[in-house]
Backbone as a ProteinNet text record, in pm:
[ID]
protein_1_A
[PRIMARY]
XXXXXXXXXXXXXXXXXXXXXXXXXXXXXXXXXXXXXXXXXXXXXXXXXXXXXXXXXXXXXXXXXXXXXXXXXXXXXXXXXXXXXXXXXXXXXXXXXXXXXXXXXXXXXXXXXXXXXXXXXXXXXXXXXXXXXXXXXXXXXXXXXXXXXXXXXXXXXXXXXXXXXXXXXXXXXXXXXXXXXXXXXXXXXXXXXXXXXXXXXXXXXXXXXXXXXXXXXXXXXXXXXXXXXXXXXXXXXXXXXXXXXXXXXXXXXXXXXXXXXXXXXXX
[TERTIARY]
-17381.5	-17264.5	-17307.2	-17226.9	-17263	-17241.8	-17381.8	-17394.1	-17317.2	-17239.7	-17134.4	-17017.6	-16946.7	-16828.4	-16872.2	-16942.6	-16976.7	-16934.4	-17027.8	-17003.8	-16865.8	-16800.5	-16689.7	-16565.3	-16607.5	-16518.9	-16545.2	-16644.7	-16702.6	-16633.3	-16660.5	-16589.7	-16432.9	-16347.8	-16231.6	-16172.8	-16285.3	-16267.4	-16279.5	-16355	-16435.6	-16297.1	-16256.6	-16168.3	-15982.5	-15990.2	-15848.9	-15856.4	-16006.9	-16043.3	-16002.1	-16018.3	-16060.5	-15907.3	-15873.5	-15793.7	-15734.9	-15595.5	-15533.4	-15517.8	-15556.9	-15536.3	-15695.4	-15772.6	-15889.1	-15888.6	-15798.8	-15831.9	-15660.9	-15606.6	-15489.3	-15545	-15597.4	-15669.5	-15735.2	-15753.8	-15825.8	-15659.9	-15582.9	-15479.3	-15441.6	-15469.7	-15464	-15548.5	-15674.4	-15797.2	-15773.7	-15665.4	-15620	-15729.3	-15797.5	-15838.9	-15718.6	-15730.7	-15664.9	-15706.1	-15687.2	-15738.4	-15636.6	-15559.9	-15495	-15351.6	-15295.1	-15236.4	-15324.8	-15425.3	-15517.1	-15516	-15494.3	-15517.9	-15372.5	-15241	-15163.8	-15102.8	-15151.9	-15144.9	-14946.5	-14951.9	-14831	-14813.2	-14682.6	-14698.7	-14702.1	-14745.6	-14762.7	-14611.1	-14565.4	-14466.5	-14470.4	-14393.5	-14395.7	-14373.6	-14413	-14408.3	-14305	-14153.8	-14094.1	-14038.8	-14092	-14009.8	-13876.8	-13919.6	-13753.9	-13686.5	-13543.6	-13453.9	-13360.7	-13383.6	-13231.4	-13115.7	-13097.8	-12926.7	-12842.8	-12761.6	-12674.5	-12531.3	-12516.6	-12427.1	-12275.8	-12162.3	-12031	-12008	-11931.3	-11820.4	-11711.4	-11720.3	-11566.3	-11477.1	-11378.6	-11227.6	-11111	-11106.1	-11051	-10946.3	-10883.9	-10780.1	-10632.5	-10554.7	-10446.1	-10348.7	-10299.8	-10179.5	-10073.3	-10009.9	-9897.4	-9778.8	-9679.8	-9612.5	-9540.4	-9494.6	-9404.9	-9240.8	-9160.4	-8997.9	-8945.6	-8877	-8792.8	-8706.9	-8742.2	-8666.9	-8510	-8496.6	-8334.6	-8245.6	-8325.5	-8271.3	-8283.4	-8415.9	-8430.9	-8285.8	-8248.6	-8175.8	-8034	-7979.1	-7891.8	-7837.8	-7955.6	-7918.1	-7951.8	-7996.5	-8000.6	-7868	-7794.3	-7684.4	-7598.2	-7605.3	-7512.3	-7521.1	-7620.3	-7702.8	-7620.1	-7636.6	-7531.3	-7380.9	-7353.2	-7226	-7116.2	-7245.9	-7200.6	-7205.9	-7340.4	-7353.9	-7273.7	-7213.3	-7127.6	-6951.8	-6951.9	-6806.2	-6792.3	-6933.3	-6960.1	-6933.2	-6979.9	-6994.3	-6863.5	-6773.5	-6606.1	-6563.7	-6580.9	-6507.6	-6503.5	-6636.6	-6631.4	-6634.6	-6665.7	-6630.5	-6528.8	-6426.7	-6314.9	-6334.8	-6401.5	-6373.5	-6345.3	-6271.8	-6222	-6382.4	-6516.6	-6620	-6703.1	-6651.9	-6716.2	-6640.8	-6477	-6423.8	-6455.9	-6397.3	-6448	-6603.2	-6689	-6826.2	-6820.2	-6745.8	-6768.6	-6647	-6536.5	-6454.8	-6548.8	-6578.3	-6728.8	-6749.7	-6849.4	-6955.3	-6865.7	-6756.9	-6655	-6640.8	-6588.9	-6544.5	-6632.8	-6798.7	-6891.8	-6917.6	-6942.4	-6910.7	-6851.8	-6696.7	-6574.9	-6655.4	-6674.6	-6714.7	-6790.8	-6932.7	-7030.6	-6975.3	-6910.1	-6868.8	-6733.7	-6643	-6613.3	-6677.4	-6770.3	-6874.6	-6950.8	-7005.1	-7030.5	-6945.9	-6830.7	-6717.5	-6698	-6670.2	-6676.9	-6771.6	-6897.5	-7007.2	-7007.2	-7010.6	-7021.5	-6897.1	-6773.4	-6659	-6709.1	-6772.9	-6778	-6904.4	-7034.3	-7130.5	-7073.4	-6958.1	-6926.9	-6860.2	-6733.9	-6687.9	-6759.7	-6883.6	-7007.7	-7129.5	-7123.2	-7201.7	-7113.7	-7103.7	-7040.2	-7050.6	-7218.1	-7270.4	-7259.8	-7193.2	-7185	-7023.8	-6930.7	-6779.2	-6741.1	-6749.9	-6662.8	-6525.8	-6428.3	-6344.1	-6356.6	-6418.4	-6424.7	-6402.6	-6428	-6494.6	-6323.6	-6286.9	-6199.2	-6087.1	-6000.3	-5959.4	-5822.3	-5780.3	-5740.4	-5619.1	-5587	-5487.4	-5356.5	-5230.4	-5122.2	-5188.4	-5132.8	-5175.7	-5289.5	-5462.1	-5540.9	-5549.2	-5452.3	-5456.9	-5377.9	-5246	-5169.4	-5268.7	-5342.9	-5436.1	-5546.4	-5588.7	-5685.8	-5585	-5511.7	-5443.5	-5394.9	-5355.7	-5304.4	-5445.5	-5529.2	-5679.2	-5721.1	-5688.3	-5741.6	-5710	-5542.7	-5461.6	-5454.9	-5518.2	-5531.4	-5674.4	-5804.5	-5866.7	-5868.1	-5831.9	-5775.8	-5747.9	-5648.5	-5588	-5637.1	-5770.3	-5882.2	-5956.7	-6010.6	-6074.3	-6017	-5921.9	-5807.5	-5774.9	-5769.5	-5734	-5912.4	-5996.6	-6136.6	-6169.5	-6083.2	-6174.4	-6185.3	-6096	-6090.4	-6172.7	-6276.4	-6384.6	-6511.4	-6475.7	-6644.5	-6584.4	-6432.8	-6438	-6326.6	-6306.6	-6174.8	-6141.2	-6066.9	-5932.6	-5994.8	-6049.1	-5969.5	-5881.3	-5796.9	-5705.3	-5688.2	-5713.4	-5720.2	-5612.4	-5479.2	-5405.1	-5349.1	-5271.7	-5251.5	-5073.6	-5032	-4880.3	-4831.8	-4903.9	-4819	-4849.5	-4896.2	-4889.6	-4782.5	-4713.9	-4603.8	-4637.4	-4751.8	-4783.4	-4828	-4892.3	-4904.6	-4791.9	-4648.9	-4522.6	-4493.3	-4536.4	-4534.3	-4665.7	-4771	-4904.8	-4936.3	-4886.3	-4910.2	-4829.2	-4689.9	-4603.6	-4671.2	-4681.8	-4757.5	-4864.1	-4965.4	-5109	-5055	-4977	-4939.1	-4891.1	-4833.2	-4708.3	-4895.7	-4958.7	-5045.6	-5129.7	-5192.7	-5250.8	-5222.3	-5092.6	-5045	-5034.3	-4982.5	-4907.4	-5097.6	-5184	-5360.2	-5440	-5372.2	-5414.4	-5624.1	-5569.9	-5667.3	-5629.8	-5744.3	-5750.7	-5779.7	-5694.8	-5707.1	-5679.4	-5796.6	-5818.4	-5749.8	-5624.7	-5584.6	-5604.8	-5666.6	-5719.3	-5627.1	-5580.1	-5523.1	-5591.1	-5636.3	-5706.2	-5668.8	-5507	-5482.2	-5456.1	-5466	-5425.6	-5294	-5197.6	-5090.5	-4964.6	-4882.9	-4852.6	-4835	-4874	-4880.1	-4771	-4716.1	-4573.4	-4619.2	-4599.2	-4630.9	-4724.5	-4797.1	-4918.5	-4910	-4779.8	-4764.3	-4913.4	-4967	-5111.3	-5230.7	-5221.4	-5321.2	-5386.1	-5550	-5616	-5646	-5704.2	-5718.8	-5877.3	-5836.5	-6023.1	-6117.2	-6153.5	-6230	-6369.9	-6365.2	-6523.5	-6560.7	-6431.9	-6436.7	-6493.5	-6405.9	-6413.3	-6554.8	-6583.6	-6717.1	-6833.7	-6841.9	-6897.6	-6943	-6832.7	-6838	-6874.1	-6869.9	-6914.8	-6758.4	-6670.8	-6528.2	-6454.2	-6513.1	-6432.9	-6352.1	-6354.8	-6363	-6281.7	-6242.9	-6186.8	-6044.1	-5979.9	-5785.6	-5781.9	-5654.7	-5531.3	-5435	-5371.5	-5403	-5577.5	-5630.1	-5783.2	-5751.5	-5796.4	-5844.8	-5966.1	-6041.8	-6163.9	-6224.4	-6295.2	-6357.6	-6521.7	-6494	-6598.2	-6642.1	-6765.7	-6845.2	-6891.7	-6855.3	-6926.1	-7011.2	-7099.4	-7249.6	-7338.5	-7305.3	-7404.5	-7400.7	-7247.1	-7178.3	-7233.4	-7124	-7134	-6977.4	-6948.1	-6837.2	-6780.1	-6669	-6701	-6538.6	-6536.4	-6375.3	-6331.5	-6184.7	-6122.6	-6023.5	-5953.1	-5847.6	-5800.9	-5812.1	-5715.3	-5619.4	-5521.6	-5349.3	-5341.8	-5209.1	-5071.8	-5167.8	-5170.4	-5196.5	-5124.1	-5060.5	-4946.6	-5049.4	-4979.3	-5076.7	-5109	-5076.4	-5129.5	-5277.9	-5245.3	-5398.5	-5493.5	-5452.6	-5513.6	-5593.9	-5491.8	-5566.3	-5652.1	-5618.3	-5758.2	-5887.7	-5844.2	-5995.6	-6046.1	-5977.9	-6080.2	-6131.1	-6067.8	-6107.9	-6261.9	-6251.7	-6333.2	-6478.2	-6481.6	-6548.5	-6620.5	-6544.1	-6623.9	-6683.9	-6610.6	-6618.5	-6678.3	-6710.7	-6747.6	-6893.2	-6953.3	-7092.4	-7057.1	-7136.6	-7116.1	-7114.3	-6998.3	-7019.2	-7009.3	-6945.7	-6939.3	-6810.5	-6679.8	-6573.3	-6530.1	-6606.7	-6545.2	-6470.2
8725.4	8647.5	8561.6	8528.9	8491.8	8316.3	8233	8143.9	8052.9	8041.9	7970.4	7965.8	8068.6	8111.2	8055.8	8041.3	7967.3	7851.4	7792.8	7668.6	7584.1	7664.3	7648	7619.5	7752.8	7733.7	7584.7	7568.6	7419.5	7321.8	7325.7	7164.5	7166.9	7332.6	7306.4	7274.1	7321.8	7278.8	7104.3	7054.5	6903.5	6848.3	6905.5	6849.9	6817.2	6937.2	6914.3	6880.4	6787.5	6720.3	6573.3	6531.2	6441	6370.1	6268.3	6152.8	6195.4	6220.1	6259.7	6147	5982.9	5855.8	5935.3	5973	5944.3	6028	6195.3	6261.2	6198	6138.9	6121.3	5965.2	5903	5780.4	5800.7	5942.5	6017.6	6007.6	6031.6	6069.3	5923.8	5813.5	5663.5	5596.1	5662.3	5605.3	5667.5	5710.2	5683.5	5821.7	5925.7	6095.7	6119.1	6229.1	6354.4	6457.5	6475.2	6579.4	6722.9	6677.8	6779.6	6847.5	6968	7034.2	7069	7077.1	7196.6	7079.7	6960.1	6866.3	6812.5	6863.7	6809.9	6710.1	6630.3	6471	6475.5	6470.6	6401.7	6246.9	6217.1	6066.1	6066.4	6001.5	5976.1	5957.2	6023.6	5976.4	5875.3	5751.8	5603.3	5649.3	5608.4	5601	5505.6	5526.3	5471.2	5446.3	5321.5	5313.7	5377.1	5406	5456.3	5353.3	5349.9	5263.6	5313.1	5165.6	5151.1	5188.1	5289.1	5323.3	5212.3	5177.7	5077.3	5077.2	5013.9	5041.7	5102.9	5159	5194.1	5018.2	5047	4926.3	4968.4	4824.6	4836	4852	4921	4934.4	4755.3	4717.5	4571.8	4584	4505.7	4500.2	4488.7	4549.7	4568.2	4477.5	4416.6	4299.6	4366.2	4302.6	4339.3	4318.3	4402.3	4363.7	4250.9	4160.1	4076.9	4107	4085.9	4070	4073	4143.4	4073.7	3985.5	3909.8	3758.3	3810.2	3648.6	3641.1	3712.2	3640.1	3655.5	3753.5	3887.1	3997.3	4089.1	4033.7	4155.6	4108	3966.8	3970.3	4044.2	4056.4	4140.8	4293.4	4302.4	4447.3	4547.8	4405.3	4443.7	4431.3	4332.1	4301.8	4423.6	4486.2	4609.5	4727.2	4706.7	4836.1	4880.4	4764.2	4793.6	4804.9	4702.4	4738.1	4913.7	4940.8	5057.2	5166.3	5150.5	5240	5245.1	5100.9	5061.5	5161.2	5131.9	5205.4	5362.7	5434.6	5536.2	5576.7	5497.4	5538.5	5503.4	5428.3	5443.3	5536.1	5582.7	5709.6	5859.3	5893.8	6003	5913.8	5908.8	5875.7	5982.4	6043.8	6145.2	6078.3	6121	6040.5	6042	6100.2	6053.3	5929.6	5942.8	5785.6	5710.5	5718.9	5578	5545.7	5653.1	5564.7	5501.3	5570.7	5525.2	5334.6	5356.6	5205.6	5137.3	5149.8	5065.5	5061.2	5153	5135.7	4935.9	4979.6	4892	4738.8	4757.7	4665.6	4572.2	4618.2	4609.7	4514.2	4555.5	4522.4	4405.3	4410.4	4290.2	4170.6	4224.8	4070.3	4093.1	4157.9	4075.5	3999.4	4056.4	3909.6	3809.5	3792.9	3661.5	3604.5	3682.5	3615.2	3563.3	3610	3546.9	3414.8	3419.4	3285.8	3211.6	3214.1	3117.8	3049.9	3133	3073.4	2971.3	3060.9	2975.8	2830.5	2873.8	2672	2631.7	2666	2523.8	2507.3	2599.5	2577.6	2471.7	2498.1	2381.2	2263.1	2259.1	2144.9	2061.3	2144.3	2072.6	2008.7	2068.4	2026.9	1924.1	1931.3	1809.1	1705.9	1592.8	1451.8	1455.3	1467.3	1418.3	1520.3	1639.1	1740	1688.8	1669.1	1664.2	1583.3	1604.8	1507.8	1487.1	1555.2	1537	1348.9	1342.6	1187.9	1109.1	1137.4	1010.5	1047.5	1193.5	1194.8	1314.3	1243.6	1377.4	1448.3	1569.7	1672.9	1688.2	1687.3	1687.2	1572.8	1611.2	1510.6	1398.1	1424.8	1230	1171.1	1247.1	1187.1	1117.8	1197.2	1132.3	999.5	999.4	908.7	782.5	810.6	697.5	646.7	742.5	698.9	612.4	648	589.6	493.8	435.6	274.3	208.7	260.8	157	161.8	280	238.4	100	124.3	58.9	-119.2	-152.5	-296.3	-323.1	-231.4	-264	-264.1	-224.5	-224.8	-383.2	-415	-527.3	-647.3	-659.5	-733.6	-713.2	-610.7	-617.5	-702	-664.4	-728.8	-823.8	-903	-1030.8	-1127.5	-1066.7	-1160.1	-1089.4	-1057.9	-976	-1062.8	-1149.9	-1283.6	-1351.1	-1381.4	-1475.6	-1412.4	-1282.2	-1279.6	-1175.8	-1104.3	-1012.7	-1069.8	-1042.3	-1058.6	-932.6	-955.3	-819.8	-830.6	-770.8	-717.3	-657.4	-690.1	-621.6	-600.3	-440.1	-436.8	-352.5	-418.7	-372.8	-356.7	-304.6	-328.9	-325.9	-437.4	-449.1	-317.3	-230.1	-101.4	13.7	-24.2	120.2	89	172	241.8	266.8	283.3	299.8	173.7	37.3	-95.1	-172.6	-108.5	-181.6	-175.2	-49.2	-55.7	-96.1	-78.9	-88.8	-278.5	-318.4	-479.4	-528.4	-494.7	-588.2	-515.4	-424.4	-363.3	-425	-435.8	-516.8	-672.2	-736.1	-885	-883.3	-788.6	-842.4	-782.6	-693.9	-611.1	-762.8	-857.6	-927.5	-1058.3	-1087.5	-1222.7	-1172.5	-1023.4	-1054.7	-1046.7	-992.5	-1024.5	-1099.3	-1182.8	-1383.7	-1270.4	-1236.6	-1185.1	-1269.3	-1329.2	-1361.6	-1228.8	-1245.1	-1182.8	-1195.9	-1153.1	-1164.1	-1023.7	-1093.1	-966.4	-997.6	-885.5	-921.3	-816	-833.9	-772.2	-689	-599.3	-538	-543	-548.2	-558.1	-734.2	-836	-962.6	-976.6	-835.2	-846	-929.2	-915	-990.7	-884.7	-871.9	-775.7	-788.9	-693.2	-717.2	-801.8	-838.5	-941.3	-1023.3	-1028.1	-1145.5	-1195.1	-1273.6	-1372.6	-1480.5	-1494.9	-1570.5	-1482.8	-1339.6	-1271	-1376.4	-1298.5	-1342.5	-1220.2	-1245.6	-1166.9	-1149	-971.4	-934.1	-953	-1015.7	-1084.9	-1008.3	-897.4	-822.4	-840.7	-867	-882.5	-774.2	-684.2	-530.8	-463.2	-483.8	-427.2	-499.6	-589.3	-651.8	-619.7	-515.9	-524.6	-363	-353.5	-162	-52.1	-117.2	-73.2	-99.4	-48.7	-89.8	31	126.4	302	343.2	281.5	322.6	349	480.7	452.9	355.5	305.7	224.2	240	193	67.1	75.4	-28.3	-4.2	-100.6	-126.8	-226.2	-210	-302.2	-342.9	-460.1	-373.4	-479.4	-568.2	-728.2	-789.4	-866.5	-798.3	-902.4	-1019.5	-1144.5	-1234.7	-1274.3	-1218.7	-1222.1	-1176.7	-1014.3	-953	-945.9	-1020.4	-983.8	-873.8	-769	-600	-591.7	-509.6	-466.8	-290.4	-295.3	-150.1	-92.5	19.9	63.8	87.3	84.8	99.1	221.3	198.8	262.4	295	403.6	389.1	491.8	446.3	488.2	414.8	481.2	378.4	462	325.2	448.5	297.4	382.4	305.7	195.1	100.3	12.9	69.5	161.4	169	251.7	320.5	421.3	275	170.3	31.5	-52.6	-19.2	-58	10.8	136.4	195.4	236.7	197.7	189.6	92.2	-13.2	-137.6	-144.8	-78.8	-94.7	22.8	106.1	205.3	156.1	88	11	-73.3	-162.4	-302.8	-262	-116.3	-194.7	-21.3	48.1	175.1	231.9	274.5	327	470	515	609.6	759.1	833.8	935.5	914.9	799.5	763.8	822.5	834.2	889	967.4	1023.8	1156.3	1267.2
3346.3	3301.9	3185.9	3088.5	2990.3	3001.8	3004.9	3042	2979.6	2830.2	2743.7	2831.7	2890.6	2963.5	3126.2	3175.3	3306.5	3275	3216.1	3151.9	3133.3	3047.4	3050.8	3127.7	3231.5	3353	3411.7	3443.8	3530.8	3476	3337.9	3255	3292.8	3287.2	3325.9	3469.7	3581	3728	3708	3673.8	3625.3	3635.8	3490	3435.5	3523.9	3572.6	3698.8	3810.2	3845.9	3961.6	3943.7	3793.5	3776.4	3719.1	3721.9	3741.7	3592.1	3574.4	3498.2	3374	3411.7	3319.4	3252.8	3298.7	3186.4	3090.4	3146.3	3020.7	2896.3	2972.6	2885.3	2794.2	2900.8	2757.3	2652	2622.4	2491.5	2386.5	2425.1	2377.7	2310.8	2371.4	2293.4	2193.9	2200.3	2109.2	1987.7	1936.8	1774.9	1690	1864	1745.1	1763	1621.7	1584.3	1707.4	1767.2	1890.8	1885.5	1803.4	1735.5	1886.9	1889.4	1983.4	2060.6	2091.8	2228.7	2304.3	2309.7	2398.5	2479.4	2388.7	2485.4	2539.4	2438	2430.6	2465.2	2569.4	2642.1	2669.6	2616.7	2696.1	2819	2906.6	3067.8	3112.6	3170.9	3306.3	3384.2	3298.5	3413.9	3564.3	3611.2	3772.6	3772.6	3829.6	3849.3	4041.7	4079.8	4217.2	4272.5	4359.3	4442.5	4452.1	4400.5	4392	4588.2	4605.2	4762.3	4718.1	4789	4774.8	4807.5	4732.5	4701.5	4777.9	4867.8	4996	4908.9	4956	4863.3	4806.9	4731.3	4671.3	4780.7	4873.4	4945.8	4836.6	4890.8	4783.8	4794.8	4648.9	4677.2	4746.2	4836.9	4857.7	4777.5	4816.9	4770.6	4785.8	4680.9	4682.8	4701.7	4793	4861.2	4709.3	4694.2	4572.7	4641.7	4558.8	4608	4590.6	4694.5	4678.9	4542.7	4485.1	4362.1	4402	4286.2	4267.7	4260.6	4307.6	4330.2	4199.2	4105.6	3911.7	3909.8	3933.2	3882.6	3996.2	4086.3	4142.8	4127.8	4113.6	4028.4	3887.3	3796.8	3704.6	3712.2	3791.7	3799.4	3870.6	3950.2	3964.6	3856.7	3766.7	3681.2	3562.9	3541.1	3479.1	3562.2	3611	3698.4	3736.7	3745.1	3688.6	3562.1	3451.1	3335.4	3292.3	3341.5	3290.7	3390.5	3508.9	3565.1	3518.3	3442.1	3365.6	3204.1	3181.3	2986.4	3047.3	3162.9	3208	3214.7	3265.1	3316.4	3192.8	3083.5	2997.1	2852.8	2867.2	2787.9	2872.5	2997.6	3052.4	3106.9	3096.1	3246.5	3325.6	3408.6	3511.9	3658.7	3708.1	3876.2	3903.6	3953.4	3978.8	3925.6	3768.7	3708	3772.9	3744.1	3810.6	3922.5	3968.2	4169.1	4161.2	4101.2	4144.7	4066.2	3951.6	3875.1	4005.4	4029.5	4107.7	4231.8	4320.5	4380	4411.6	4249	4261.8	4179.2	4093.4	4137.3	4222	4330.9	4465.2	4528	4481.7	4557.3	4562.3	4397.5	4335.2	4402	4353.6	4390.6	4541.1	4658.9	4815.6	4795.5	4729.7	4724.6	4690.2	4570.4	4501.2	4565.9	4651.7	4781.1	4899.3	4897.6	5044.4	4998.2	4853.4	4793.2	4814.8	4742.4	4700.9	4859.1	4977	5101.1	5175.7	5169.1	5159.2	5157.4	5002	4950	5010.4	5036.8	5089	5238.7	5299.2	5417.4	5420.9	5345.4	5331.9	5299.3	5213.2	5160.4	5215.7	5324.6	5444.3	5533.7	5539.3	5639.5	5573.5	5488	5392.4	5303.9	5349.9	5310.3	5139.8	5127.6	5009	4897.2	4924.9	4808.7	4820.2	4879.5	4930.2	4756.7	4689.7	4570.2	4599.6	4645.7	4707.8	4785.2	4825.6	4922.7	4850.8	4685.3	4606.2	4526.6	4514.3	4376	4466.9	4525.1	4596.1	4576.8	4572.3	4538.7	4598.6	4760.5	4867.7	4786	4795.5	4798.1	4840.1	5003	5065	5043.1	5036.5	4936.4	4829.5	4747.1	4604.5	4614	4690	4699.1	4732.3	4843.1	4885.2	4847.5	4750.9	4656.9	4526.5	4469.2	4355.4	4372.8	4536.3	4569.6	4585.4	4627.3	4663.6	4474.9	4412.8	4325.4	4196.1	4206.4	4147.2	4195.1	4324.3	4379.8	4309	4293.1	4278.3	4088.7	4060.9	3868	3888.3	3971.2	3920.2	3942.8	4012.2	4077.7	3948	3904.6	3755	3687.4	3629.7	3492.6	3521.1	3661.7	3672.9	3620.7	3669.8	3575.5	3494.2	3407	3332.1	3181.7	3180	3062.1	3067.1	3211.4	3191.4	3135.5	3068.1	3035.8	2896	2884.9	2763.8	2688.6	2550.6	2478	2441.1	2348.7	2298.1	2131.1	2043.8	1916.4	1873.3	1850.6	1788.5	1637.9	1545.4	1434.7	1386	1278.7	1238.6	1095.1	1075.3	874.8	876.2	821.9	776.8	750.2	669.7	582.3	719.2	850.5	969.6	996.2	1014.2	1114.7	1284	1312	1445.4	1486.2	1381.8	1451.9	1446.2	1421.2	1457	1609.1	1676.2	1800.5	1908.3	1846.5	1918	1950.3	1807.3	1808.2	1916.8	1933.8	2049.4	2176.7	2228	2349.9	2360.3	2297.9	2318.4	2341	2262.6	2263.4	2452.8	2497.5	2655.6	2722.6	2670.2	2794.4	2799.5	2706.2	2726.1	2761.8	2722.1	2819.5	2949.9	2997.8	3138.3	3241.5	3136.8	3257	3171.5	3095.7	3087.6	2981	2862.1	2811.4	2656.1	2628.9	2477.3	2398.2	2262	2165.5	2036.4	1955.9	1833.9	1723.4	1670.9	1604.3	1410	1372.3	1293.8	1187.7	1066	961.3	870.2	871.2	734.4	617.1	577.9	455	429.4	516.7	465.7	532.1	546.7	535.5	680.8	770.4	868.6	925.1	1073.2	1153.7	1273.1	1363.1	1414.2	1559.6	1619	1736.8	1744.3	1586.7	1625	1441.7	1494	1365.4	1352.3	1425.1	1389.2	1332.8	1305.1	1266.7	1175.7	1150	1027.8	967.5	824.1	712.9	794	779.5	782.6	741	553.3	497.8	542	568.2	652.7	773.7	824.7	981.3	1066.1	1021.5	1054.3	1061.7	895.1	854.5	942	989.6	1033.5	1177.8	1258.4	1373	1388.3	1230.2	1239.5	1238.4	1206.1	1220.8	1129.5	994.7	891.1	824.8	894.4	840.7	968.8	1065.9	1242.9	1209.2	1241.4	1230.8	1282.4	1199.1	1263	1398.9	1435.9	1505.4	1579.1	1628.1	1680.5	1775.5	1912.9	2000.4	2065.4	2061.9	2045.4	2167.2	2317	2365.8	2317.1	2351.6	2291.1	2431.4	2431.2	2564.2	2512.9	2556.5	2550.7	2566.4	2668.3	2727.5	2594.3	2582.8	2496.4	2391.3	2325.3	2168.3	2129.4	2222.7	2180.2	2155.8	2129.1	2086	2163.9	2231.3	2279.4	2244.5	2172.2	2163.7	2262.1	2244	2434.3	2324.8	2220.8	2198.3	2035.4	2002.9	1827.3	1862.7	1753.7	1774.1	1917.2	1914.8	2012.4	2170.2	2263.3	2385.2	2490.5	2605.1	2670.8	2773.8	2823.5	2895.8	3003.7	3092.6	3201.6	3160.5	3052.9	3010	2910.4	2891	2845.8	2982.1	3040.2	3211.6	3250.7	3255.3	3330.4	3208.8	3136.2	3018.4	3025.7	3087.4	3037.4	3187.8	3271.7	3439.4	3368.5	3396.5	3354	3264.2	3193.4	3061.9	3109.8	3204.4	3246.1	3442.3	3491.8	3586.4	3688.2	3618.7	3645.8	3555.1	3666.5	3534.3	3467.2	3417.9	3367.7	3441.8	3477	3575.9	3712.6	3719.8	3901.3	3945.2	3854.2	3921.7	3795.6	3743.1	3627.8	3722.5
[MASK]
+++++++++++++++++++++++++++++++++++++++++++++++++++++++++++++++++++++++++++++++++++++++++++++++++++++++++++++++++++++++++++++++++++++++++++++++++++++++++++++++++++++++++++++++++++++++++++++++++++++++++++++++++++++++++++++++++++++++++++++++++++++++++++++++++++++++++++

């Protein structure tokens, strides 16, 4: 046997005994060792990774109810569009199906309408009726309690407000407005100041004075004719009650209203 080729064999038994890092650390020391060597990069040894339990599946949100709003209009959506339907096919199947849902319609909004009078009969504090009421003999009995208590106003109502009165010789409507204001304020004992815009003499209040910027003064220099004008004495405010002719009983309940009601208590 040819002792070169023995040889040989041995170095290659040697060689696949022996720890695969040493012949591959040849492959790092920067020879040319060329292709017969094989220079592979090494295969990291990578750990066995733990199987990773499933992903529970998230739970599922329950959808929620549609809202009150969304199924209101989806009705209101539906019957428009079963009405557009009957009115360009009229076929007896469109109609009936739109009178249908018609129909359906006016019940709900009869079962409402019931509803609330029946809550309302049953709740005091929604009842506006109590406060402003509607019935004949109601009203009758509200309009005498109301009318004693007007006249309980208007009887003090001189200790704390006066009257302006703003008129001009050349109106036609303060020939009648001036004598009405003159009897409305003697007969509930009310001072008043009637004041002339043009200088000129005004019809039931031969004592007028000349406006001289009376008017302007009070922010009412630009207001139609005839004008009456409450003036608090407390706050020296000024509050309109009336322009043009308006009859005393609607003079009464403005100034009842003005001095003696808040705002929105018996609208």
């Amino acid at each position: 046997m040819n002792p070169a080729a023995v040889l040989l064999g041995a170095t290659l038994l040697l060689a696949a005994g022996a720890d695969a890092r040493e012949w591959r650390a040849w492959c790092g020391d920067g020879l040319a060792l060329g292709w017969h060597f094989y220079c592979d990069a090494a295969e990291e040894e990578t750990p066995a990774k733990t199987p990773e339990p499933p992903a529970e599946p998230e739970p599922r949100a329950e959808a929620p109810p549609d809202a009150a709003t969304a199924r209101v209009a989806a009705l209101r959506q539906a019957l428009a569009e079963a009405r557009a339907r009957a009115v360009l096919e009229p076929s007896q199947a469109h109609v009936t199906a739109y009178l249908h849902l018609q129909q359906a319609a006016l019940d709900r909004a009869a079962t409402f309408s019931d509803a609330v009078r029946r809550t309302v009969w049953a709740t005091p504090a929604l009842d506006y009726t109590l406060r402003r009421p509607v019935g004949a003999l109601g009203k009758h009995l509200w309009a005498d309690a109301r009318r004693a208590e007007r006249a309980q106003v208007l009887a003090q109502l001189g200790d704390r407000y006066g009257l302006i009165y703003l008129g001009d010789g050349a109106c036609p409507a303060c020939r009648v407005f001036g004598p009405l204001v003159r009897a409305f304020a003697t007969r509930h004992g009310l001072d008043v100041l009637a004041v002339s815009r043009d200088g000129g003499p005004l019809d039931g209040w031969p004592d007028a004075v000349a406006d001289h910027g009376r008017s302007a003064a009070l922010g009412l220099a630009d207001v139609p004719l005839p004008a009456l004008v409450l003036y608090d004495t407390q706050t020296r405010r000024v509050q309109p009650v009336a322009f043009g002719v308006v009859a005393e009983d609607q003079l009464a309940e403005r100034l009842f209203v003005l001095t003696a009601r808040a705002v929105g208590h018996d609208y």
